[in-house]
C-alpha positions in Angstrom: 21.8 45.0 9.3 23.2 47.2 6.3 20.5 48.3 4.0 20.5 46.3 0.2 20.1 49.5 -1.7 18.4 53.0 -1.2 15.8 52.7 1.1 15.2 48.9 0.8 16.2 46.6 3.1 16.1 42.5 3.7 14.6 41.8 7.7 13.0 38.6 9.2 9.7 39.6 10.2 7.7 37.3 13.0 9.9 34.3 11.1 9.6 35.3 7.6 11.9 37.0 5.4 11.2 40.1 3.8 12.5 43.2 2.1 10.7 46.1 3.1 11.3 50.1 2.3 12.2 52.0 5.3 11.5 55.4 6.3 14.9 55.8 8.7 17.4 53.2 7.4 18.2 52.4 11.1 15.0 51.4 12.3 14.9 47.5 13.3 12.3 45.5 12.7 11.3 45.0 16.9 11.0 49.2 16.7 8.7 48.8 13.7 6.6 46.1 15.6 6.7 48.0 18.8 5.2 50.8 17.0 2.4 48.5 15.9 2.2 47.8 19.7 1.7 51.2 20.5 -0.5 51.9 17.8 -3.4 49.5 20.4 -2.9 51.1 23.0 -6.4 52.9 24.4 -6.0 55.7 26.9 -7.2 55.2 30.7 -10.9 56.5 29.6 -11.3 53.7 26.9 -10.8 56.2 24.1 -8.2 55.6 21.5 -5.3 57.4 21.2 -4.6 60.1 18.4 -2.0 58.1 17.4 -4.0 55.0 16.6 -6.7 56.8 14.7 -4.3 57.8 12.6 -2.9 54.5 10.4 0.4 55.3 8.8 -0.1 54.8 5.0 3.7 53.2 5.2 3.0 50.9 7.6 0.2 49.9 5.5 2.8 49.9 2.4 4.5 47.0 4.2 1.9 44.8 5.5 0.3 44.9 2.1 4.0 44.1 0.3 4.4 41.3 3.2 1.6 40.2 2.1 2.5 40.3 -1.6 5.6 38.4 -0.9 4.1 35.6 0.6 1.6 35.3 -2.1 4.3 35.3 -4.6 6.5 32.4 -2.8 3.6 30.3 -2.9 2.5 30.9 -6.6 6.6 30.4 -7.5 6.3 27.0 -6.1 3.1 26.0 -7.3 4.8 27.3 -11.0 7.9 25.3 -10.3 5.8 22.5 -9.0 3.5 22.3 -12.5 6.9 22.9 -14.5 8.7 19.6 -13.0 5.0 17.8 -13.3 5.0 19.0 -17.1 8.2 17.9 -17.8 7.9 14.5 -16.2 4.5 14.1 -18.1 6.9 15.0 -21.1 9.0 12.3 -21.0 6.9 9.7 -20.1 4.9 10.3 -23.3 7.8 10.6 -25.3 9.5 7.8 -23.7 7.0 5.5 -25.1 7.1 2.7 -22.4 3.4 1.5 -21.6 1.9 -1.6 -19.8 0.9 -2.8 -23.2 4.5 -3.9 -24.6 4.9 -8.0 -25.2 8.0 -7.7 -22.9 6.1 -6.6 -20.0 3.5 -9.5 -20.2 4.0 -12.0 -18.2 5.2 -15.7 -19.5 1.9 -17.8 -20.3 -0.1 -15.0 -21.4 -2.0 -14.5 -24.2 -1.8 -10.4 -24.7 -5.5 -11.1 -26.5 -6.6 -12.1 -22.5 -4.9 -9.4 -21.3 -6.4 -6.7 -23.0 -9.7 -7.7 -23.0 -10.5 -5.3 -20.1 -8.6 -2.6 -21.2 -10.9 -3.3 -24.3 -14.2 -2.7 -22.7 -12.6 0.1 -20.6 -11.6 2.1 -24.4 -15.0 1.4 -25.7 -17.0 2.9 -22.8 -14.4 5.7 -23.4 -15.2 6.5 -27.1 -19.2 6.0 -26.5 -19.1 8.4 -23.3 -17.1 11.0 -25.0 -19.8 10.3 -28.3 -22.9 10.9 -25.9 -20.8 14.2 -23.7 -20.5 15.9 -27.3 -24.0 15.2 -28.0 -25.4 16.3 -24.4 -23.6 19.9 -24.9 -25.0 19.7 -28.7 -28.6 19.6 -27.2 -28.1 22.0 -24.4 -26.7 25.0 -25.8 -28.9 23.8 -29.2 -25.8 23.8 -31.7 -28.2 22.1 -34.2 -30.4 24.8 -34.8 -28.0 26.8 -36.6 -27.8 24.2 -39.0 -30.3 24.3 -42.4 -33.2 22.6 -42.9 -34.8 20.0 -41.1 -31.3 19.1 -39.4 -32.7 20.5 -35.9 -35.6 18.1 -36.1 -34.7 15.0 -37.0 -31.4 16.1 -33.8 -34.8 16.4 -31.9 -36.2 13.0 -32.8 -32.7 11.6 -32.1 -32.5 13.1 -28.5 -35.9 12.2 -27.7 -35.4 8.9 -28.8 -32.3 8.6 -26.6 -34.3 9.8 -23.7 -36.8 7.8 -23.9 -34.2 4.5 -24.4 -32.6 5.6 -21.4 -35.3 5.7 -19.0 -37.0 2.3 -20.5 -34.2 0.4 -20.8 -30.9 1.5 -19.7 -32.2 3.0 -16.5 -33.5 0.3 -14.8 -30.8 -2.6 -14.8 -28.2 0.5 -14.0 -30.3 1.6 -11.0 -30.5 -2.0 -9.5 -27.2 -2.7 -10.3 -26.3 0.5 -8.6 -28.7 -0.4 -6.2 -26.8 -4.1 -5.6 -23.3 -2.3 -5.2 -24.6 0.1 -2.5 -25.8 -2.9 -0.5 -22.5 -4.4 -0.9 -21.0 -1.4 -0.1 -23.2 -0.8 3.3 -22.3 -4.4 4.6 -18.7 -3.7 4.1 -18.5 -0.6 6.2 -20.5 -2.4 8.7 -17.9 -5.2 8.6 -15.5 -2.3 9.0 -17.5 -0.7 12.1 -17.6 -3.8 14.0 -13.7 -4.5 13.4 -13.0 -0.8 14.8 -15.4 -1.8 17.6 -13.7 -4.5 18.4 -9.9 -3.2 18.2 -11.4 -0.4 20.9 -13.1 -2.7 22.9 -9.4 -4.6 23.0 -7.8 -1.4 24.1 -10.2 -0.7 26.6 -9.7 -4.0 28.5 -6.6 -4.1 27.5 -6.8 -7.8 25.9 -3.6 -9.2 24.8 -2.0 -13.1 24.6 -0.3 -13.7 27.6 2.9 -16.4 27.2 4.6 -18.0 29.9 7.9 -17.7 30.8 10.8 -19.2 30.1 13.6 -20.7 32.0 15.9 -18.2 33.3 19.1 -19.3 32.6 19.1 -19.9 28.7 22.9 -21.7 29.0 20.6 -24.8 30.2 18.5 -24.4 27.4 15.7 -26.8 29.0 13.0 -24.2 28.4 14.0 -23.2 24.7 13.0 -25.4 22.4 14.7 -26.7 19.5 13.3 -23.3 16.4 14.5 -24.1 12.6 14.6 -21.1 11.1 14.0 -20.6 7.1 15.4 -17.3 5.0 13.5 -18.2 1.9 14.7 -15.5 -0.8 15.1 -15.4 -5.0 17.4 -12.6 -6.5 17.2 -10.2 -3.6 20.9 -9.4 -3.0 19.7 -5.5 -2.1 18.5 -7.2 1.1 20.3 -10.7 1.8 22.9 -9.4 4.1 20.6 -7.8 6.8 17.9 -10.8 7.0 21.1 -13.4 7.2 22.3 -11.2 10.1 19.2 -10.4 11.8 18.3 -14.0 12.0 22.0 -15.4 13.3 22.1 -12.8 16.0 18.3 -14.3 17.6 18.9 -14.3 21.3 18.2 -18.0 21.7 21.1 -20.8 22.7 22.7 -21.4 19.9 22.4 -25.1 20.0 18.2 -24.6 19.9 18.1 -23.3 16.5 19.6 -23.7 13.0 18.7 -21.2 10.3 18.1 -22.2 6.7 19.2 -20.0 3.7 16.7 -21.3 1.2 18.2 -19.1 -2.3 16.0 -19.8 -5.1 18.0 -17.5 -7.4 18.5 -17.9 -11.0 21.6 -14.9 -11.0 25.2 -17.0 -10.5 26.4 -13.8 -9.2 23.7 -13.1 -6.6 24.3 -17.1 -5.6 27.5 -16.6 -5.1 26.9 -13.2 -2.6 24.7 -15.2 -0.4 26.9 -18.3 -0.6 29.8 -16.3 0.5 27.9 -14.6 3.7 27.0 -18.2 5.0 30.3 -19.1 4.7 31.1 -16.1 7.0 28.5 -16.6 9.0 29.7 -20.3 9.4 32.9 -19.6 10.5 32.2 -17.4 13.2 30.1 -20.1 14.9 26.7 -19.4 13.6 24.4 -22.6 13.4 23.2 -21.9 9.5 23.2 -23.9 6.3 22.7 -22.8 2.7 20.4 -24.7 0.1 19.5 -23.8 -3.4 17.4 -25.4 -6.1 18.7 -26.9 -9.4 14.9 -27.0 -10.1 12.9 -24.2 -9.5 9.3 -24.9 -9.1 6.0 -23.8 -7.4 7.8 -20.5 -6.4 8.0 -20.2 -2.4 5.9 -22.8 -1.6 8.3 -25.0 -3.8 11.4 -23.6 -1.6 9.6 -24.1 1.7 8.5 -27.5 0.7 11.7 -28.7 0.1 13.3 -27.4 2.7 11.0 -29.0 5.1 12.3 -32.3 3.4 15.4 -32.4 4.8 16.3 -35.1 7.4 17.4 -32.6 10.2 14.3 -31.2 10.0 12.3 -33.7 12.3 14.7 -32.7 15.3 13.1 -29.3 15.2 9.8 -28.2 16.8 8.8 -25.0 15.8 9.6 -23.4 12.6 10.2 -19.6 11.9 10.1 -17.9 8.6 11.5 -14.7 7.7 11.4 -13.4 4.1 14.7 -11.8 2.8 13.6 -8.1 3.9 12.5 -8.6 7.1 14.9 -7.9 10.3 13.4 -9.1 12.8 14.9 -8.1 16.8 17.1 -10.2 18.9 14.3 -11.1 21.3 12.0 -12.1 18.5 12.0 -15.8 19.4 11.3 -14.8 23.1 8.8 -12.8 22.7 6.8 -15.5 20.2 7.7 -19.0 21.2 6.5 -18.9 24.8 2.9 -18.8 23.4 3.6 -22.3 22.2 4.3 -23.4 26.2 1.1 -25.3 27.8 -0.8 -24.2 24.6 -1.3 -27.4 22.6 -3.8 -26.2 20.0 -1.4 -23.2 18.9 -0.3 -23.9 15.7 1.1 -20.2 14.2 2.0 -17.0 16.5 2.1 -14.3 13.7 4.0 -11.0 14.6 3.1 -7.6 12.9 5.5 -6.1 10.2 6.7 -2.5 10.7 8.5 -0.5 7.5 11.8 1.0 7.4 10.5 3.2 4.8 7.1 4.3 5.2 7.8 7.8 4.7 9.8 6.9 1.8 7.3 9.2 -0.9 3.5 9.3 -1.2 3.0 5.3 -2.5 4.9 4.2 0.8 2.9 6.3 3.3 -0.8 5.1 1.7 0.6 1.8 2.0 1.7 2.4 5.6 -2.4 3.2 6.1 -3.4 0.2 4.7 -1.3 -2.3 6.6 -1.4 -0.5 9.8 -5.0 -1.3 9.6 -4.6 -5.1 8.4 -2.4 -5.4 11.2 -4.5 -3.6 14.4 -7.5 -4.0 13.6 -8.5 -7.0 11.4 -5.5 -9.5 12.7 -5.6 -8.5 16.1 -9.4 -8.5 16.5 -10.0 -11.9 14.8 -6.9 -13.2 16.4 -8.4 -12.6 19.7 -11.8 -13.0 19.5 -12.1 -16.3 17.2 -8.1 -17.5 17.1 -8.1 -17.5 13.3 -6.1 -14.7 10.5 -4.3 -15.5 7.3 -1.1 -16.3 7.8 1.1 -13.3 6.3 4.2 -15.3 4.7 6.8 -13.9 7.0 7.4 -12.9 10.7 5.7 -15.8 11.7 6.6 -19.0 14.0 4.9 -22.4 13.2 4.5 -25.4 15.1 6.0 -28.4 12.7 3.7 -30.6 13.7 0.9 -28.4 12.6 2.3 -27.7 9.5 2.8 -31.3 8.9 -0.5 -32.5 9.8 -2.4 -29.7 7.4 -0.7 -31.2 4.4 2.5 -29.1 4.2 3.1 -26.3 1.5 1.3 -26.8 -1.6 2.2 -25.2 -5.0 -1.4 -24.6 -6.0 -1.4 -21.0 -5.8 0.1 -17.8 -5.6 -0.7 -17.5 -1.6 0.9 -20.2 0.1 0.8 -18.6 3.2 -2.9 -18.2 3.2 -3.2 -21.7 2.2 -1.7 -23.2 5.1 -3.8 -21.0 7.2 -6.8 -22.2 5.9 -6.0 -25.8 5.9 -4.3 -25.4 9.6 -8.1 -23.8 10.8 -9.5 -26.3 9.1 -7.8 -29.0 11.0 -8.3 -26.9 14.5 -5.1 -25.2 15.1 -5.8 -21.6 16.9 -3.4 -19.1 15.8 -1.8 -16.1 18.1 -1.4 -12.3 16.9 0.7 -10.5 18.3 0.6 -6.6 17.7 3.3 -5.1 20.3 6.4 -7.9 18.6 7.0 -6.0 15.3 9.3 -6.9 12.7 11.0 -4.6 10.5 10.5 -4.4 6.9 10.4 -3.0 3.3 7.2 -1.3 1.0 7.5 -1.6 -2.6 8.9 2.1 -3.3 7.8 1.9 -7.1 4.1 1.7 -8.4 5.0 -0.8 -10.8 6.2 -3.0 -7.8 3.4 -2.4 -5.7 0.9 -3.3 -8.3 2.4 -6.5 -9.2 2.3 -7.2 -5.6 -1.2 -6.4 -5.4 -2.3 -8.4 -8.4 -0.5 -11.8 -6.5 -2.7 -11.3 -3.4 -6.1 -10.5 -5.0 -5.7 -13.3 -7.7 -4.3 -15.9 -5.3 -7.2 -15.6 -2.9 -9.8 -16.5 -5.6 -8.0 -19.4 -6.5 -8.0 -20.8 -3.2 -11.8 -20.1 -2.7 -12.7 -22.7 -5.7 -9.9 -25.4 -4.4 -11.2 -25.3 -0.7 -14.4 -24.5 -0.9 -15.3 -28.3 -0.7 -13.3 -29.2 2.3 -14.5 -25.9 4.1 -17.7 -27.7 4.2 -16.9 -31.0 4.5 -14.6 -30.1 7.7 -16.0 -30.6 11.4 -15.3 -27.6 12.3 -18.2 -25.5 14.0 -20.9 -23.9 11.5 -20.0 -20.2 12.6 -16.1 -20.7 11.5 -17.5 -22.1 8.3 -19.8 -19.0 7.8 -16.9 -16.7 8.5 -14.5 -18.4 6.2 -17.1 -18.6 3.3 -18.5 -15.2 3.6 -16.4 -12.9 5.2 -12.8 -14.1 5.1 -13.6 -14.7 1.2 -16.6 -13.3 0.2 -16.8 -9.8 1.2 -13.1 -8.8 2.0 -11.7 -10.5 -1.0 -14.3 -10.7 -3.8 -17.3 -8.5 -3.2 -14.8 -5.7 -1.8 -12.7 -4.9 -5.1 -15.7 -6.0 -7.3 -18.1 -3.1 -5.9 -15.2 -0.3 -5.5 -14.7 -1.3 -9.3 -18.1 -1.2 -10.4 -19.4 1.6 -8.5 -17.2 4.0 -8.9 -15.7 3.1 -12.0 -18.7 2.3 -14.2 -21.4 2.6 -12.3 -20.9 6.0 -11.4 -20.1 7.5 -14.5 -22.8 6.3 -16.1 -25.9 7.7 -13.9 -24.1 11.3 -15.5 -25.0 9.9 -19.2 -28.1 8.6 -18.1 -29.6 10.6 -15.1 -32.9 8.4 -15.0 -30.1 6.2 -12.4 -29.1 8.2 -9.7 -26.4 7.5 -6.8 -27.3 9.4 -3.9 -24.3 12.3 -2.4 -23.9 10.1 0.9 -22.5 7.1 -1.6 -20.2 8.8 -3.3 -18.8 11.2 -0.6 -20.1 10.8 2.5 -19.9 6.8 3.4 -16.3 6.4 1.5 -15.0 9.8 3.6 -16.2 8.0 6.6 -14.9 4.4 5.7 -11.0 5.8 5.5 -11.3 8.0 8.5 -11.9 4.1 10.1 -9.2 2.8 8.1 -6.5 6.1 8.9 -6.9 5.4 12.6 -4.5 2.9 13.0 -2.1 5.5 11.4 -3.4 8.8 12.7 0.1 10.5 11.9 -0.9 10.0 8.1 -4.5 12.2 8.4 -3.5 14.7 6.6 -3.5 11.9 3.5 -6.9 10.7 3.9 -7.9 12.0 0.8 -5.2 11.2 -1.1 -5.6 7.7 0.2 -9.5 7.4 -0.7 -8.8 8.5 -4.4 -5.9 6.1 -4.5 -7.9 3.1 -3.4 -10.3 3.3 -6.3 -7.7 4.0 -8.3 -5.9 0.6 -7.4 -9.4 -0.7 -7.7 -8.8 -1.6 -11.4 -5.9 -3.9 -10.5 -7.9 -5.8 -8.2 -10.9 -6.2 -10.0 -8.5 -7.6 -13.0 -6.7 -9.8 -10.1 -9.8 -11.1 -8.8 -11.1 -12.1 -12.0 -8.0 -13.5 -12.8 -7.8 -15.8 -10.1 -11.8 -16.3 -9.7 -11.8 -17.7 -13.7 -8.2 -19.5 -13.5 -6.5 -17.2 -16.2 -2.8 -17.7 -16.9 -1.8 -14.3 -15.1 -3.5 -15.8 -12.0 -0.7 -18.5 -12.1 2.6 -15.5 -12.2 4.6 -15.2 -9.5 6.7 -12.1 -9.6 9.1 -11.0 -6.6 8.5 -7.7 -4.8 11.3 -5.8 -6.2 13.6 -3.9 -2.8 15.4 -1.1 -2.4 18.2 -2.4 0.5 17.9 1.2 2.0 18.3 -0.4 5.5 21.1 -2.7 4.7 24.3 -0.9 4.6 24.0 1.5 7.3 21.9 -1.2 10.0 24.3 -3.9 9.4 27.6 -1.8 9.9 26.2 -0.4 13.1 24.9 -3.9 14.0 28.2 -5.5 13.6 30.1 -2.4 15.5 27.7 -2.5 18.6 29.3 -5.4 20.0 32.9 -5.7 19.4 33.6 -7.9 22.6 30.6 -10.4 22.4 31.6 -13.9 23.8 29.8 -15.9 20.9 31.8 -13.7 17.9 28.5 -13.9 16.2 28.3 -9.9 15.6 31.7 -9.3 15.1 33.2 -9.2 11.2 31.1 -11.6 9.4 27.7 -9.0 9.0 29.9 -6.4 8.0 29.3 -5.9 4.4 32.2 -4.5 1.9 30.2 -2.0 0.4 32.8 -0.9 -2.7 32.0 -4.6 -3.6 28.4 -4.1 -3.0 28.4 -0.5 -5.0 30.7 -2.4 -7.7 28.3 -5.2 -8.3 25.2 -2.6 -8.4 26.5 -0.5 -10.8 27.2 -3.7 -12.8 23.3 -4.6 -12.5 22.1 -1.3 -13.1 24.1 -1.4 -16.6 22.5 -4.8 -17.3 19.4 -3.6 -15.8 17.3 -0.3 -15.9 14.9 0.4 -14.1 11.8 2.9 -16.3 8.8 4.6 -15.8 6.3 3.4 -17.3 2.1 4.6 -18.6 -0.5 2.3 -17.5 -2.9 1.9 -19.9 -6.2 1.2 -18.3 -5.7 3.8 -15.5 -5.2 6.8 -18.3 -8.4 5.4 -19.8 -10.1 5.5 -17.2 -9.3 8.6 -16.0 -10.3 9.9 -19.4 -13.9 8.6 -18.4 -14.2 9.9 -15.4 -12.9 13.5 -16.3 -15.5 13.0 -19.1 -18.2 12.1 -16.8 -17.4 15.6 -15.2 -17.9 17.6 -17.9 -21.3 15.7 -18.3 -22.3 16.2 -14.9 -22.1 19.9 -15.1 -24.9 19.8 -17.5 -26.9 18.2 -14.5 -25.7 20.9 -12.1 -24.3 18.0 -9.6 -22.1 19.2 -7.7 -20.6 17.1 -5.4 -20.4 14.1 -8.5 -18.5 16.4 -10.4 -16.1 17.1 -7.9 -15.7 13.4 -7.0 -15.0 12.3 -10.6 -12.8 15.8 -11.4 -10.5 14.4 -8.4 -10.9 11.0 -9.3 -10.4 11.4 -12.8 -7.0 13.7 -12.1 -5.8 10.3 -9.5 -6.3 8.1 -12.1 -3.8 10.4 -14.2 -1.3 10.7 -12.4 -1.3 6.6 -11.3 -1.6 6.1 -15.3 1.3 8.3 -15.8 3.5 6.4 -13.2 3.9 9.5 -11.2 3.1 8.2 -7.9 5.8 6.5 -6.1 9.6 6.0 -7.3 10.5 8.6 -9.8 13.6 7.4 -12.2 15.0 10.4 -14.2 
């Protein structure tokens, strides 16, 4: 290779590139490195060799500027990386687009109800940062410069504040800390014993066994008749690859009907999905399309009326697919034979896997979190006492059990849990299945995701007060009633977001204001470290994010405390459904390979009518995206809150704790960026 200039010239050393000043232009970079070789070498009497006693100061030269060049490549990318974080934090101030704008509160709401947290949250703020500039007053004694008797009557003050802190602030802080720690030990032992459980499972390798079905599916005296229901509202990013999916089931065609239930309110998106059922139609697919003049009680609304059609009594099982979800061609034989010579089976629940999990940094904590809903919780209580809430989707019911539970009710904002809970209550066992998967889509944008978030903490607490009475009043066995009550509801749904609130939110950053109350090291750091290695293990691929994915689920802590609350006290947002906005990634490129996989089949079912025409597709997206922008927004309480905690910090230095003050430093700096919106979907 031609030297750049002078004695200087550009080699790849050991897989790195370099430039490095050479002492004969035509020396490679294998003779330099067989020189170092040689340089080892010890003659036959075990003394080193002349040569290797004496280093060349050269050589020395270029390992040091080796060295120098990789240091400099990572501080230009740590630069470059602060530069594009300062200049997204730059035009999310600027832009001005918070949580807090009347548009973004939902319909219903009074903003006075809505803030009221945020409220508390800013007052803590303002007293915390009052008492920090106090603390460093006293410590490096700031008053004493001043004249007079200032510095004694500063010295009443403090003392005064000490001793109000350790008679009466102390005390109900401790036990409250105290409480939360409790709390906090019983969930990780619920945890434990889940993780136990999943292992013991895989040990003995446990699994539902179904029987099988009647070879020859032509005779279709083995396949039972399977409605199945699309339900969607406004999703035309996603409404071509569930339609498709779902006509191309490998199950007679005379067995099963499918049911496009479009609850959308957009003419043009009505007419999209229309138009695909009409294409479906004519190339011999079994499937119908419904839509609502009136649009009430959300899903539950659409399913209900669905399930009101005539036809629908000719049907025996009932599968439901929301509009992201793709599930396989084998789906319905994988999940319906564990109906067969299982009369108590009323739901056989699939688990989801995500097209897009590696999508950015929201996707793949998300991907953590479901892969241990799915595993471990759902697959151990599946098998061990035949009851999990039902997850909305990838699911196949029996009618009859859905019939005989009351049907879908509008009451709240978890329909699907609902039915569960009425369908246990009535002694229906449910099936999990964790090796049938069903593809689908994470809410790429945090905005999404926490609106998502708020509809399944909220919703819970609303159906604890409506069905707390009949969970008592059922006959089912006293241990099912216990573990509805107080585990199903109580710990994983109320006590869970309350405590991770409280104690690391409040509680926490108090004891450094008011160090009478302290919270041992193995709360803050060791316990919560060892709760998400449990939860990562489901997901080992995503370990190196486990700490990442601790900070982030305090930080989304907030939003489910506010959820809970809002559900637990029957405030209006507790009643708002909003729709998980998707991103389609999977549609266009699945469902043109789909449809060219099998030009020949006999049924013409995957041949034309899946094929979406995209320039009509990109047309009517750039259309919508004109209408419709999508923004970055700040969050409010999360900026507030991490202006606590960083405050806390700064306090606890003062107390020389050092693991706290790395805890609140990192936690503080989480709940900035989440506040800032610059986790997930970036829109420039």
């Amino acid at each position: 290779m031609a030297p750049l200039f002078g004695w200087w010239q550009r080699e790849t050393h050991r897989g790195t590139p370099v430039i490095v000043k050479m002492e004969n232009p035509n020396w490679s970079i294998a003779e330099i490195e067989a020189e170092e070789d040689e340089e080892e070498l010890v003659t036959r009497d075990g003394s080193f060799s002349s040569r290797s006693r004496k280093k060349n100061a050269k050589q020395i030269t270029w390992v040091l500027l080796l060295k120098a060049h990789r240091a400099a490549g990572c501080l230009t990318g740590l630069a470059s990386a602060m530069v594009s974080l300062g200049s997204a934090v730059k035009r999310r101030v600027r832009s001005g687009r918070s949580d807090a704008d009347p548009a973004l509160v939902p319909r219903g709401e009074n903003q006075v109800v809505r803030s009221r947290i945020y409220g508390c949250i800013k007052a803590f703020l303002v007293l915390s940062m009052l008492l920090l500039f106090f603390e460093v007053a006293y410590y490096f004694n700031l008053w004493r410069l001043g004249m007079g008797g200032v510095h004694v009557l500063m010295d009443q003050v403090h003392e005064g504040w000490q001793r109000l802190r350790a008679e009466y602030i102390a005390p109900p802080l401790q036990f409250l800390s105290d409480a939360c720690t409790v709390m906090f030990l019983i969930q990780t032992m619920d945890r434990v014993l889940l993780c136990l459980g999943c292992l013991w499972i895989k040990l003995k390798g446990i699994k539902p066994v179904a029987k099988a079905l009647e070879k020859d599916p032509e005779s279709g005296l083995d396949y039972p008749m399977v409605l199945v229901q699309i339900p969607m509202c406004n999703e035309r990013e996603v409404y071509q690859q569930s339609i498709a999916a779902c006509c191309n089931l490998d199950w007679p065609k005379s067995n099963f009907l499918v049911q496009v239930l479009d609850d959308s309110d957009d003419p043009t998106t009505q007419t999209l999905i229309r138009e695909e059922v009409e294409k479906w139609q004519k190339n011999g697919a079994r499937i119908v399309y419904r839509h609502r003049v009136i649009r009430e009680g959300y899903k539950a609304g659409n399913l209900k009326s669905a399930m009101s059609c005539s036809y629908v009594k000719d049907y025996e099982f009932v599968a439901i697919f929301d509009a992201d979800f793709q599930p396989m061609p084998d789906f319905l034989k994988r999940t319906v034979p564990h109906f067969k010579g299982n009369d108590e089976v009323g739901l056989v629940q699939a688990r989801w896997s995500f097209v897009n999990k590696d999508e950015n940094l929201l996707t793949r904590l998300q991907n953590i979190n479901l892969c241990f809903h799915f595993e471990v919780e759902q697959q151990v209580n599946g098998i061990f006492i035949n009851f999990f809430g039902f997850n909305g989707t990838a699911g196949v019911w029996r009618r009859k059990a859905l019939e005989e539970s009351g049907g879908w009710m509008e009451r709240t904002t978890v329909e699907d849990m609902d039915i569960a809970v009425r369908a246990h209550l009535h002694g229906w066992k449910f099936v999990f299945l964790n090796d049938v998967e069903c593809q689908c889509e994470l809410p790429e944008s945090y905005e999404a995701y926490r609106k998502q978030q708020h509809r399944w903490h909220s919703g819970p607490m609303q159906l604890f007060r409506l069905c707390l009475p009949d969970i008592i009043k059922s006959k089912i066995g006293v241990g099912k009633k216990a573990n509805l009550i107080f585990l199903f509801f109580l710990l994983r749904k109320l006590i869970l977001p309350f405590y991770s609130f409280t104690l690391f939110c409040i509680i926490l950053p108090m004891t450094m204001f008011v160090p009478e109350a302290e919270l041992p090291a193995w709360v803050v750091c060791y316990v919560p470290a060892f709760t998400s290695l449990l939860n990562i293990l489901p997901a080992p691929g995503s370990f190196p994010f486990i700490i990442p994915y601790l900070l982030f689920e305090n930080t989304m802590s907030v939003t489910k405390f506010n959820a809970m609350i809002s559900g637990l006290f029957q405030l209006p947002s507790a009643h708002e459904w909003v729709v998980t906005k998707k991103s389609g990634r999977s549609s266009e490129g699945d469902l043109v390979s789909f449809a060219l996989s099998k030009k020949d089949d006999s049924t013409g079912l995957r041949v034309g009518g899946s094929v979406p025409n995209l320039n009509e597709l990109a047309k009517e997206e750039k259309n919508t995206n004109k209408k419709k922008k999508k923004h970055n927004r700040i969050y409010s309480k999360e900026l507030a809150l991490a202006f606590l905690l960083l405050t806390a910090a700064a306090r606890s230095l003062l107390s020389k704790q050092g693991i706290h003050f790395y805890f609140l430093l990192f936690q503080g700096i989480s709940f900035l960026l989440v506040g800032l919106d610059l986790i997930g979907e970036q829109v420039s």
